[in-house]
Each structure stands twice: as C-alpha cells, then as structure tokens.
N, C-alpha and C positions, 0 to 999 in steps of 0.2 A: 591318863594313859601315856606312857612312855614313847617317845619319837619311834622308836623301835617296832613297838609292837602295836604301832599305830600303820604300818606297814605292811600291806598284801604281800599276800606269799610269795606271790610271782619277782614283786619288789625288791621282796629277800632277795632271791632268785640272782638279778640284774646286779644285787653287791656281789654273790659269790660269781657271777661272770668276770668281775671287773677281778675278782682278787685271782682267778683260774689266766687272766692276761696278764697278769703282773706277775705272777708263778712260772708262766712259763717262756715269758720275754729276760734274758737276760741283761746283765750287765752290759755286756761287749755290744750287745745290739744296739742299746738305748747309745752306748759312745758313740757309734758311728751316723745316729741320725742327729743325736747333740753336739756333734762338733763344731767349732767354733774359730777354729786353727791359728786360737792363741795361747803359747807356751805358758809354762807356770809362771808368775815373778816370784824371784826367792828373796828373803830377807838373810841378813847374817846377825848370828847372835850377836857379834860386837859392836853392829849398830844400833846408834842414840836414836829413841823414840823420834826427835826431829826432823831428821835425814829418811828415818821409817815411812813418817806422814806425807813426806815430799814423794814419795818413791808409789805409795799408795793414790797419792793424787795427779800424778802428773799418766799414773796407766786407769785414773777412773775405775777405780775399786776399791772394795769396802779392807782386805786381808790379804794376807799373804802366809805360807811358810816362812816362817823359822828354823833357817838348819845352822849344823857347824860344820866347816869343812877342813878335810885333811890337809896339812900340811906336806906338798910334793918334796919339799926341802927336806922334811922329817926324819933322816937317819934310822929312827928309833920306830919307825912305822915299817912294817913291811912290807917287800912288794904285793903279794898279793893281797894284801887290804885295800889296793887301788885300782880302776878300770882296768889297766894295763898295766903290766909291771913292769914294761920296756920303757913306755912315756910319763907312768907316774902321773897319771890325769886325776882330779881330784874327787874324793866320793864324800857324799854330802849324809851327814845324820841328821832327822827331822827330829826339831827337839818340841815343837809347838806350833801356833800360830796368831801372828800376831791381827790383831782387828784394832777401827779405832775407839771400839768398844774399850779395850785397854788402855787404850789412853786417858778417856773419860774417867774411869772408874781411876786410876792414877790420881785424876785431879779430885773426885770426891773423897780418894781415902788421906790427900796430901791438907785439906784444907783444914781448922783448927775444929774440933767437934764442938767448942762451946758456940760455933757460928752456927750449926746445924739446926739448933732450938727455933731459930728468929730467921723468919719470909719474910719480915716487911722492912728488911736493911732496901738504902737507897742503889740506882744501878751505880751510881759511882764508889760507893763501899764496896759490893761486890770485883767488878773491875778491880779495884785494887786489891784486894783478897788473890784472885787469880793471877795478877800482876807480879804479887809476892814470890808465886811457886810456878811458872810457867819457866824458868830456864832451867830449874834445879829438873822438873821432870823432862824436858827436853833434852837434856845431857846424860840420861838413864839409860842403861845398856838395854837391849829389848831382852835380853835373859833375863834380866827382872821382874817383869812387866807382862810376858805373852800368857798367853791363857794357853786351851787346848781343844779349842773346838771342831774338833773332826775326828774320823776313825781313819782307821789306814786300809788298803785291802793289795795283797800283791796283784800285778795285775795281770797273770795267768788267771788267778780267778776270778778275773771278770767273766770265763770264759763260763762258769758254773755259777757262777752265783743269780741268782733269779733278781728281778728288780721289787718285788715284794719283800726279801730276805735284807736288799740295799736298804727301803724304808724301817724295815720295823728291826732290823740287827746293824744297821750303819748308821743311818738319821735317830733311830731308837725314837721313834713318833710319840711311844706310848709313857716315856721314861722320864723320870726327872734330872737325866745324863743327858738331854737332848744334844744334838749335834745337826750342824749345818750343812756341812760339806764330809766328803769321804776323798781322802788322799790315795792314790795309786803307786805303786813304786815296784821298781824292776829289782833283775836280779842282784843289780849290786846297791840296789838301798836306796837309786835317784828317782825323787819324784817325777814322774810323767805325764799327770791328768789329774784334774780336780773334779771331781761331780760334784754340784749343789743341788739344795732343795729344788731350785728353778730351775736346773736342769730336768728335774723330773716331772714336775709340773707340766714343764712344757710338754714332755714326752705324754703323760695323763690326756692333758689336755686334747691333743692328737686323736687318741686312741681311742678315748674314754667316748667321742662320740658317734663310734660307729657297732659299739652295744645296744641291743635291744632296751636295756634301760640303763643308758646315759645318766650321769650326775643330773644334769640338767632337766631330765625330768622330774628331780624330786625339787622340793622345797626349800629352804634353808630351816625352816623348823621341824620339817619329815626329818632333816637330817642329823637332827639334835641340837643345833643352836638355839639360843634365845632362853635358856632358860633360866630359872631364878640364879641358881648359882654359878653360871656364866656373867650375866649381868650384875650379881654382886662383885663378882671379879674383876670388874673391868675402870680400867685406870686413867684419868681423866684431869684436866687440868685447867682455868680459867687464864685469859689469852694475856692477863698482867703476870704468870707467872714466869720467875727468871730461868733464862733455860739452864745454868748452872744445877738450879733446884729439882726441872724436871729431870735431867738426868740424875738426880741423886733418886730420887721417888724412882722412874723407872729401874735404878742398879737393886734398889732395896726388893721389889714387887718381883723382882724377877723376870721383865716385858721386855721385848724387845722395842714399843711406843708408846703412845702416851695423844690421846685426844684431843685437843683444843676446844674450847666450849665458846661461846660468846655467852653475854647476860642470861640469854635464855635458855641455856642450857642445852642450845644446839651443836653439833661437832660442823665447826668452820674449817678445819684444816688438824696436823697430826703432826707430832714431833718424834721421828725415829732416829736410829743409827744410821739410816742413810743418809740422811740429811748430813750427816760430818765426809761427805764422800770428797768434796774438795780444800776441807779446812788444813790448813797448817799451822805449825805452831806460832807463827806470828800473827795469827790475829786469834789466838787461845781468848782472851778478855771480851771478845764476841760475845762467849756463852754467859757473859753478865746480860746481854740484852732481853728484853720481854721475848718470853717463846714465838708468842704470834711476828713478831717485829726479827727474829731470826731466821726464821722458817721462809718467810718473805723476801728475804737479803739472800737468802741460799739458792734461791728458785726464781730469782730476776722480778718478784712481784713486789705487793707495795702493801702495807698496812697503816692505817691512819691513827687507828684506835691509841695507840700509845704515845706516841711521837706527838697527835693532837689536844694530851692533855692531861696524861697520867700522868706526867711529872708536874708536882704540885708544889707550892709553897716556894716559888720564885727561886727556885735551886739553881743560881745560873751557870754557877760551879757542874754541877751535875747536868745540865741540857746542855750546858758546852761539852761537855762530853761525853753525852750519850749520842749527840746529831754528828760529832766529829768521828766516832765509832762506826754508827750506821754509815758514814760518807764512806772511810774507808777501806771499810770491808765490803759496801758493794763494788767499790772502784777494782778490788783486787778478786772478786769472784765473775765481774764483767769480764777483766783480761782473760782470765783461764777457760772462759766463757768462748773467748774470740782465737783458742787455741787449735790451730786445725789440727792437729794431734790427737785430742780430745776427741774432737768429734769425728774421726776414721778408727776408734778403739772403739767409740760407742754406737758404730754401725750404721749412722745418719738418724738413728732411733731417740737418742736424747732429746728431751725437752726443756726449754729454756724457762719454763716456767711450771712448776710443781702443780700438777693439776686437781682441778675439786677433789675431795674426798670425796668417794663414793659410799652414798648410803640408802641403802636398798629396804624395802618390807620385808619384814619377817617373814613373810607369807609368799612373796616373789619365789620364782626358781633362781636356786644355782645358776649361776654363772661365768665360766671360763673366763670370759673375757673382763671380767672386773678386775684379774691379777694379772695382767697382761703389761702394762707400762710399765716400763722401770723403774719406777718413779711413786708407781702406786701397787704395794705387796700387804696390804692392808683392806677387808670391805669392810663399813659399822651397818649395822641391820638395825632398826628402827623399833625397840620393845615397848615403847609407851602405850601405857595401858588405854584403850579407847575410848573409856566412859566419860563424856563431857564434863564434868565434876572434876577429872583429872590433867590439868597441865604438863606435870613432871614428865620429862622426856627421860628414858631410859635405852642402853645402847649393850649390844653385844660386837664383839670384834672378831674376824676372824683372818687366819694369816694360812700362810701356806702350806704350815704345820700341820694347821687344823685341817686342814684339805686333806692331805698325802693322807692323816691318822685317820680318818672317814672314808677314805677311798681303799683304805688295808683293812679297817676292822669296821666296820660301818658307823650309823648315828653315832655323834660322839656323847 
C-alpha cells in the first residue's frame, strides 16, 4: 500500500489544512516575519570568479546576483532609463546568479576528461591537476560562469501572490527547473529581497504546528520516504574519496550532497555545497584532499582515518604534501573563523564545528527541528532491511525540497 493511501481520511484532511494556510498566507506576510535586515549583496558581471568567492565569503553565503549596471556617464542612455534623470543614479539588470556551485562545476568541466576514467590517481596528482587550472578559472568574468537559480517576482506582487503559488510556481518543488531562491525587484528593475527555500521552511515550520494534523504527526514513511526508488537514488561515497571527485559525481547525479560512508557502510558525516561557504580561490587544491579529511578542515573537526594511514607506499613526496595542505588550510579557515564579522552576519548562530549528521528511523516522526542548524539542511533516515540475515545498511535523504514538495502536495 502506497504512503498515501495508507493515510486516514482525517490525515488527508490535515495536508489540505496545511495547503488552505499556505493558499491563503501571502508573500508580503511571510517577508515581514522572515526578515532578516540584510540587504541584497550584488555581484557585477565584470567581476573574476576570485574576487566573486572573496565577496561571498567574507558576507558568509553561499550566492549572490549577478547584475550589469548603467553607465551614468553614458550619453547614449537615456534619462529616463535611470532612477532619476536629474542624478542619473544607476539601474541594475539581473542577468543571473552566481553560487559557488559555479565555480565547482568550472573546475570539473576545466579538468582534462581522460582524468575523469581513474579514482585511484595519488592526492598529489590531483593537487596538481587543480594547480594547473585554478588561476585560468579565477581570472574568468562571472558572465561566463553564473548559472540562473532563481525566479523573479515584481514585488507589488508579493502583495497577491499566496506562499503555496511561491513553492510550487517560484521554487517549482515538483519540477525538474527547480529553483532556490525567488528575487524581488521594484519598479525600476532593482533587486530588493531575496526569499529562499529556508526562508519558507522556517515560515512552515512556525505555522505548520499549530494544525490539527501538524507534519509531525505523521511519519517519515506515512509521508512517502524510504522507498525502494528513493533509496536507489541515493548518492553516497566512501570517506577515501577525493573531494574533487565528489563534486564531480554530485554535478553529474544532479544532488545537491553526497553522504560519507565509513567501512560499514554507515553515513559518518555529508559533503554539500555549503561546505565551500568560506573557501577562496587560494586554497582551490584543497578539493584534492579525501572528502572525510575536507569536511573536517571546513568545520574546525578532526579525521584520523586518512591522514593515519591511507597514504601508502612511503609516498614522502605526497604526505609532505597532503599534511602541508591539511596545515594550511585549516590555518586560514581558523582565521576567518576568528573573524568577528563573521560571526555578527551569522547571528551568534554559527557553529564551529559541522555537527553529527542526523539520522533518524524510518518509522520516527517528522521533525522540524532536524533542518534547523545552518550547518545541517540535510536528515538520512535509516532503510536497512531488519531481518538478521541482513547487514547492508540502506539510507534515504531528504532536504528541504523534499519538505516544502510534501507540505504543497502531500506523500512524496
């Protein structure tokens, strides 16, 4: 029987509650309890990916727009093409947005494909492979490079627009178009507000538990998780592999992470795109290190497993510098670490250390509060089949996505 229809009526009932508050909460409402009262940061198209990454790490976030802006100088522009045609103040065209998702994928479409074949090249092959191509894509205009992960919406109508309408026609939950964030913009074309998935969440979150039947009454397999074609889906990697690689397996699979396994084929820890939230382009040759051993460096924690032994066959060349790598790049993520800047953008909410991966029973309720730290936008739920005969651990994942598409259209 289908998660759905394994579901009392009443049950039903409590999704089309949630989806009759989401229909009738707007846009404009949800702005005003999610504000956050930090302006947009914008990128310019003529800035180099490198100068991009610095600008993204020094305000602790993952993106930014991409606009171009008028030239007030311009002759050949009109007055009224600008805010003011007495001042000639400048008006900004959104052409994209840049993440450092883009930069990643840069570096996997820059690297030479006959390398793509061969996992088990040394980290010092790697490192230099990345070594190669890390200033050429540095010095790349972000017009080349930006993706376009968002919708736009003017934002008079935030004033009509329902927050049901935001998930399943802005984020498009159900779509293979998906989208993170929805950009706002006034009458002359300037961005004003970003909404993200987490923006809404938190709003869900909120709301969702003073319904008769709350998320959290149900289950996570009432809800449709865990099933065979979830879990064939799901994207996974042993903690010797190089993070370079997982990001390539991640860009290929379409995911936004990637699970970390020990021997046993437990999930010890996750390799996302947040994890690049402080990286700059000078320590790019990082992403040759083992995923477990980067993950670790990123999050102020420690892994032994690599560093005590996986490099093998007296490679002194190679453990001189992989240990000279690991030193310092934690040297230069401890500083940014000890940034009080940082930490007055990040609310006093950051944590200095990437905390356990949360991984719950299938059978457990829903839970709000698993996607709650900033640090943790990820739960794995636990599919291993029970019958003593069976060891193999199996995992389902699910992300924020999966949330919001559950909370609009029910079991997914």
């Amino acid at each position: 029987m289908s998660a759905s229809m394994s579901l009392k009526r009443e049950e039903r009932g409590g999704l089309c509650g949630r989806v009759l508050l989401m229909k009738t909460t707007k846009v404009s409402d949800l702005m005003r309890e999610e504000y956050h009262g930090r302006g947009v940061v914008r990128l310019h198209h003529d800035t180099n990916v490198a100068d991009a990454l610095h600008t993204l790490s020094s305000e602790h976030i993952l993106s930014a727009p991409v606009v171009i802006a008028s030239d007030p100088l311009d002759t050949h522009v009109p007055d009224d093409f600008f805010d003011d045609g007495a001042n000639r103040e400048l008006v900004e065209t959104l052409i994209g947005f840049f993440d450092v998702h883009d930069a990643v994928r840069a570096f996997v479409q820059a690297i030479p494909s006959e390398i793509d074949e061969t996992n088990n090249r040394s980290f010092l092959y790697w490192m230099t492979q990345i070594s190669a191509v890390e200033e050429e894509i540095a010095a790349r205009k972000l017009i080349t490079v930006l993706g376009y992960d968002a919708e736009l919406m003017y934002t008079p109508n935030a004033r009509a627009t329902s927050v049901y309408d935001l998930i399943v026609n802005g984020f498009r939950v159900s779509s293979s178009s998906l989208r993170h964030r929805v950009a706002l913009f006034d009458a002359h074309g300037a961005l004003n507000r970003i909404i993200s998935q987490t923006d809404v969440f938190h709003w869900l979150a909120q709301h969702d538990r003073n319904l008769p039947q709350t998320l959290e009454s149900y289950t996570w397999r009432q809800l449709g998780f865990g099933s065979a074609e979830r879990v064939d889906r799901f994207v996974s990697v042993p903690v010797t592999r190089l993070t370079i690689e997982v990001f390539r397996l991640m860009h290929e699979k379409q995911v936004s992470g990637a699970a970390v396994l020990d021997k046993l084929g437990r999930v010890i820890t996750d390799l996302t795109y947040g994890d690049l939230r402080m990286l700059t382009h000078e320590h790019w040759s990082a992403l040759a290190l083992p995923v477990a051993e980067f993950v670790a460096c990123c999050h102020g924690a420690s892994f032994r497993g690599y560093s005590a032994g996986a490099l093998s066959g007296g490679e002194s060349a190679g453990e001189s510098a992989f240990f000279e790598k690991t030193r310092a790049f934690r040297s230069y993520l401890e500083e940014k670490r000890r940034n009080p800047r940082i930490d007055a953008i990040a609310g006093g909410s950051r944590s200095k250390t990437k905390p356990d991966v949360t991984v719950l029973d299938l059978d457990s309720k829903f839970d709000f509060e698993a996607f709650r730290d900033e640090n943790k936008r990820r739960v794995y739920l636990d599919c291993s089949p029970t019958t003593p005969s069976t060891t193999e651990k199996k995992y389902d994942v699910v992300t924020l996505t999966d949330c919001l598409n559950v909370a609009a259209f029910g079991p997914c």
